[in-house]
N, C-alpha and C positions, 0 to 999 in steps of 0.2 A: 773421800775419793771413790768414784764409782769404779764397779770390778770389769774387768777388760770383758769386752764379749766377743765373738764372732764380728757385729753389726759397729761395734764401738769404734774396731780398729779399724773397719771397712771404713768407716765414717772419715776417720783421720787420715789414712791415705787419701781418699778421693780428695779431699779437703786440700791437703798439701800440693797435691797436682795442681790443683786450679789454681792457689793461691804462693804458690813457693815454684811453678814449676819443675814438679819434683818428678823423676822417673818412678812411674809405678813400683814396680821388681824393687828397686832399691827401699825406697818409703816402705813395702810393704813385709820385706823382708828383716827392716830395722825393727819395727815395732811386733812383728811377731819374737823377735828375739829379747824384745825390752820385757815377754810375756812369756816365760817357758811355761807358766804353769798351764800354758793353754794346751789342750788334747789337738790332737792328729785332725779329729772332725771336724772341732773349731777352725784352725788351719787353713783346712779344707776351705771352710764356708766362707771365712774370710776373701780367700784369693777369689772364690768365685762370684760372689760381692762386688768388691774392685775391679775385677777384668770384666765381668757383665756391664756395671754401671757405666764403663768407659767406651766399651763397644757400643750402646745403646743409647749414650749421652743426647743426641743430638733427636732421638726418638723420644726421649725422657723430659727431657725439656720441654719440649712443643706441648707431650700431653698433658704436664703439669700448668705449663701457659693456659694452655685453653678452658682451663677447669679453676684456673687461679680467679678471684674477687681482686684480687690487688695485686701489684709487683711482688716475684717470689723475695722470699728472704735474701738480703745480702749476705748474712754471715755464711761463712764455709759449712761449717760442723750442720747449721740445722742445714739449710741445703741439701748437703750428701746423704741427712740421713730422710729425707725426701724422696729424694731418687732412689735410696735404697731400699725405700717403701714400694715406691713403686716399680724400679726391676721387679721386686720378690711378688706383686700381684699379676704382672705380666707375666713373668719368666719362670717362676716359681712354684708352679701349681702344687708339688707336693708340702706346702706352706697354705695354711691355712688363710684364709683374707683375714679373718678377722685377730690372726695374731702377728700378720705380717703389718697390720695397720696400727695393732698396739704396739708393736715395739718401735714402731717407727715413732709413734704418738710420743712414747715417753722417752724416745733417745730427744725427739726437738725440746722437750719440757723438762728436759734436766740441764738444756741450754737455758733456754728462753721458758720460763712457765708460761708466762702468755700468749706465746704462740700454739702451747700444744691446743686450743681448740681449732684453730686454723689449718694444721696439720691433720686434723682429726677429719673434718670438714671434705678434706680437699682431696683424701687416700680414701676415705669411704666411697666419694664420689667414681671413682677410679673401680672400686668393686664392685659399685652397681653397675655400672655400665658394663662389666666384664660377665655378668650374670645372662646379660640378652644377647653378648657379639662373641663371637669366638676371639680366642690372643691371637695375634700376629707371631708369624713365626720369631724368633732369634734373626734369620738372615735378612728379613724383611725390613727388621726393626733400622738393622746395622746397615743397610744396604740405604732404605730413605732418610734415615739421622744423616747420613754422611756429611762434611758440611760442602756447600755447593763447588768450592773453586777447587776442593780436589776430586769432584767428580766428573766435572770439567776436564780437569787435569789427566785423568786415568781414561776417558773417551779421546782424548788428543792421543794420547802415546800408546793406547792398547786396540781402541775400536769401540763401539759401544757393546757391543757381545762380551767380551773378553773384560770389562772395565765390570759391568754388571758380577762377573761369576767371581773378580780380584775382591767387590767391597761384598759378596755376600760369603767367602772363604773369610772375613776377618772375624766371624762367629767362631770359625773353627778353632777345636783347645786343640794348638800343636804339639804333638808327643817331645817331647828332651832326647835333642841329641846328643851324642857323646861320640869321641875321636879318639881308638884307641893308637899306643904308639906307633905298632905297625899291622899287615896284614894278616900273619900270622898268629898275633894277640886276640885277634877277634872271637875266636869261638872258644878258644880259657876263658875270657873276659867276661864274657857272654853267660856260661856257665854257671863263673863263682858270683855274676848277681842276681843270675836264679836263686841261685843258693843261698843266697844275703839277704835276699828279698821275693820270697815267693809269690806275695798279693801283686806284685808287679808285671806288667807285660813286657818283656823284653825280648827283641826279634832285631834282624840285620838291615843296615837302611841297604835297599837293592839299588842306588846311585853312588853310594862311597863304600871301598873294601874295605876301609877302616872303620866305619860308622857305625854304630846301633842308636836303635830307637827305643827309646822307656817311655810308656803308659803308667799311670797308676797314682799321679800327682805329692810324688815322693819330692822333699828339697834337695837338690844337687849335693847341698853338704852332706848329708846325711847317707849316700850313695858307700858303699864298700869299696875301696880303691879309688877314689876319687883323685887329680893329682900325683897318681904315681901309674897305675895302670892306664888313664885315660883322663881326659878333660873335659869339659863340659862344650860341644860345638855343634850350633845348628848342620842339618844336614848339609845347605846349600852353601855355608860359608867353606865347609868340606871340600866342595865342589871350586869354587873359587879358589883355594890352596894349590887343589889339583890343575887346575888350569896353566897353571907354571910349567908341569910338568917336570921337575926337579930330578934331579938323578944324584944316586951318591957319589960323593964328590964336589959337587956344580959350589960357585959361590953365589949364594943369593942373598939380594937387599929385599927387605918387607920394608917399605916407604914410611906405609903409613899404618903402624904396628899395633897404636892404641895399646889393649893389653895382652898383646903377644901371642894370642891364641891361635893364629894363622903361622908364625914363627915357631912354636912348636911345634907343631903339624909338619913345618919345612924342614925342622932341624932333624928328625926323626926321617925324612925323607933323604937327608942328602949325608945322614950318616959323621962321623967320626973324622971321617979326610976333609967333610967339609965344610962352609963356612957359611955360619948367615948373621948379617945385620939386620936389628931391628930401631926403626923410628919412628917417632914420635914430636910434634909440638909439645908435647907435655910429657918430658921422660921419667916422672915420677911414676908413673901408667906400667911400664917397663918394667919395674923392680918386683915382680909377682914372677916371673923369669928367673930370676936367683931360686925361686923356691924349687921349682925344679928339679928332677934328674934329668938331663938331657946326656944325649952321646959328645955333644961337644959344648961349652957354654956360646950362648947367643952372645954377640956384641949389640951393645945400645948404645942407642944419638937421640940426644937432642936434636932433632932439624926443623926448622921452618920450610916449607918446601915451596911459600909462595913467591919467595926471593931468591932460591936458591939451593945448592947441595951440599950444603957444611962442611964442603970439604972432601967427603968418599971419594973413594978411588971411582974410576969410569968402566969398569972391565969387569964388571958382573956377569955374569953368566947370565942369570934370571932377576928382573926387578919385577915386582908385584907392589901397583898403585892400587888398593882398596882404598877408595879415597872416603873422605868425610861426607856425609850426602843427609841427606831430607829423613831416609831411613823409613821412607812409606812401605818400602817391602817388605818389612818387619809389622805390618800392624794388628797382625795377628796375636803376636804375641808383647807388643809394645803399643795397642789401639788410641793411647792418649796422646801420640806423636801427631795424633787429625786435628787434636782440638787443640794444640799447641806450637804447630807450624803455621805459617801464613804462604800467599802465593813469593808476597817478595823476597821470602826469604827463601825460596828453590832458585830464583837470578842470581843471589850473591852467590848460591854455593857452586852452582855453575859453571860462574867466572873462577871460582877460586878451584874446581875442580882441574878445569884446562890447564891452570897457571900448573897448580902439583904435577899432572901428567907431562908438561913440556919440561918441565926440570926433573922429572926423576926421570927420563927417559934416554939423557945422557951420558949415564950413569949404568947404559946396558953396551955390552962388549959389540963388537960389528956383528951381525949373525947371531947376538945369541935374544932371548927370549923377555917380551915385556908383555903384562897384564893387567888390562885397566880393569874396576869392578867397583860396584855400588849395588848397597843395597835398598836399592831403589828401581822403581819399573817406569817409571817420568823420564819422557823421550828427552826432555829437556836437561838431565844427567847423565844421558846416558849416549846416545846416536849423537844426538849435539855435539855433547862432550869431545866424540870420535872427529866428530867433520870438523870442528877447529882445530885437531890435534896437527890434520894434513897429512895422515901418513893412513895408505889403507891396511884397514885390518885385514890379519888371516882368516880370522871369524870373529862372529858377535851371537852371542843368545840370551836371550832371558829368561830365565827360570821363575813359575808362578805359581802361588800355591794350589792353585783349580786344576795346573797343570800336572808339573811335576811332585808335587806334596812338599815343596822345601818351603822358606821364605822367599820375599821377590827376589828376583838379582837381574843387572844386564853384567855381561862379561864382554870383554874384548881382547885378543891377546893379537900382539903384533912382533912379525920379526922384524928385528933395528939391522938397517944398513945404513952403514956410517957412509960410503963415499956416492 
């Protein structure tokens, strides 16, 4: 058995993605752990591997076509370790060519021996031409690989300016956000992970009073106070939490709860007097909730929401639809959600988004406060969504990464009058 490398496990994630549609983050976080013996740098070179090759896929491909004698390989493994070849002579300049092409030579020939001449052939070609033409930036690469129907897609709903600056931000390595319990925790919190971790950069997000932001490409687990001082939460979904505007006290329903990281966020806002449910289609998602300290515990549901409201009470104070969506505003730091969604599949979620908004929307008291949200920047999730809802919003914004530095988001928040 050959010994795990930096390139090896790069390989197997990429692999898994295309072939198992697998979430990068997760695949890649499995088999780093299936390898403790692997150093911090390895780690390192790993993730940057994976998230490069995925940002870049679509640039990667074409130049491997056009230099290709035959159809590329079918199998996964040589494949990835192709592209891996060839990120590391594009993107990689402090990688030599000629040992970014050996290792790629002998990762395909301890699949296939046969092919390592083919591979060898086809990545050298790649280095000569890099010899006469300068590399293409990173954004440039991420910006023309994009695949066509979501660039389409991001001109309809953004403009073609604004759609340009959304696919050349998904080069960008977003810093980790974290959501500490309250406002007041921030600058302790702050402190003792300087103090836990000095090679790190850690600074206050200046859109959430709760927020900070970490530099430095540390795992989340591995974070001091993880789980008990604070959570793991991008800035913008921060931002979404807030958009409730929760008071302590308020009873609030989180709809569509997933794994309850918005529901912490609330429960910590609305205090010990008061009350929040959290839901889920899939309430197994929920039970990371018990682990927990909160001031009050969360209640969990199973609900369906495309049918209906399982039943909750109608007198919420606050409901917060984060509904399920496409999750293209996240591709920055999720960039294989491009090569894995299709256009037909932003229609079903659509319709299925409308359905959840007019049924959790019941479910909010006369007067008091409803929040729709995706994270997603597709007008077709988002405004759509609102104009079949039928009821005008108070406001609507979307948050962009070129903009406001978060991930994408549209938000909408409406007050509910019953009569």
């Amino acid at each position: 058995m050959r010994e795990a490398t930096a390139r090896s496990i790069a390989a197997t994630v990429i692999g898994r993605v295309f072939t198992d549609r697998a979430f990068a983050a997760a695949a890649l976080d499995a088999e780093i752990e299936r390898h403790p013996q692997l150093d911090r740098r390895d780690a390192g070179l790993a993730t940057e591997l994976v998230y490069g090759v995925l940002r870049t896929y679509g640039f990667l491909e074409e130049q491997l076509r056009a230099r290709s004698t035959r159809e590329l390989p079918r199998s996964a493994e040589i494949r990835a370790s192709l592209l891996i070849g060839a990120y590391t002579l594009f993107f990689l300049d402090r990688v030599p060519a000629f040992a970014a092409v050996n290792e790629a030579v002998d990762a395909v020939r301890a699949v296939e021996n046969s092919a390592g001449g083919y591979a060898n052939a086809l990545l050298r070609s790649i280095g000569r031409d890099l010899e006469t033409r300068p590399r293409p930036t990173l954004a440039a690469a991420v910006s023309e690989g994009a695949p066509g129907w979501l660039r389409g897609e991001l001109r309809r709903s953004l403009g073609r300016g604004d759609a340009a600056k959304f696919l050349a931000s998904i080069a960008d390595v977003a810093p980790l956000g974290v959501a500490t319990r309250t406002v007041e925790d921030r600058e302790r919190v702050m402190a003792e992970l300087r103090e836990a971790h000095p090679d790190l950069e850690v600074t206050p997000s200046a859109l959430s009073p709760r927020g900070i932001l970490i530099r430095g490409g540390v795992h989340p687990s591995r974070l001091a106070g993880i789980g008990k001082e604070f959570i793991v939460q991008e800035e913008g979904a921060q931002l979404v939490a807030m958009a409730l505007e929760a008071q302590p006290g308020d009873r609030v329903l989180d709809a569509c709860a997933g794994r309850g990281n918005k529901s912490w966020f609330l429960a910590h806002a609305v205090g010990p007097e008061g009350r929040v449910v959290a839901c889920d289609l899939h309430p197994r998602k929920l039970e990371v909730l018990g682990r927990y300290e909160l001031p009050r515990p969360v209640e969990t549901r199973g609900v369906d929401w495309s049918v209906g409201g399982g039943g909750l009470p109608t007198d919420f104070d606050r409901v917060l639809v984060d509904a399920p969506c496409s999750g293209i505003g996240t591709l920055r730091r999720r960039p294989e959600i491009q090569w894995l969604r299709e256009r037909a599949s932003i229609e079903e979620l659509a319709v299925l988004q409308a359905a959840i908004l007019k049924n959790a929307a019941k479910h909010v008291r006369d007067g008091g406060r409803l929040v729709y949200a995706v994270c997603s920047v597709l007008r077709e999730e988002s405004e759509a969504v609102v104009e079949a809802f039928g009821q005008q919003a108070d406001w609507t914004e979307r948050l962009l990464p070129h903009a406001q530095g978060t991930d994408g988001y549209f938000i909408a928040t409406f007050t509910v009058r019953r009569a």
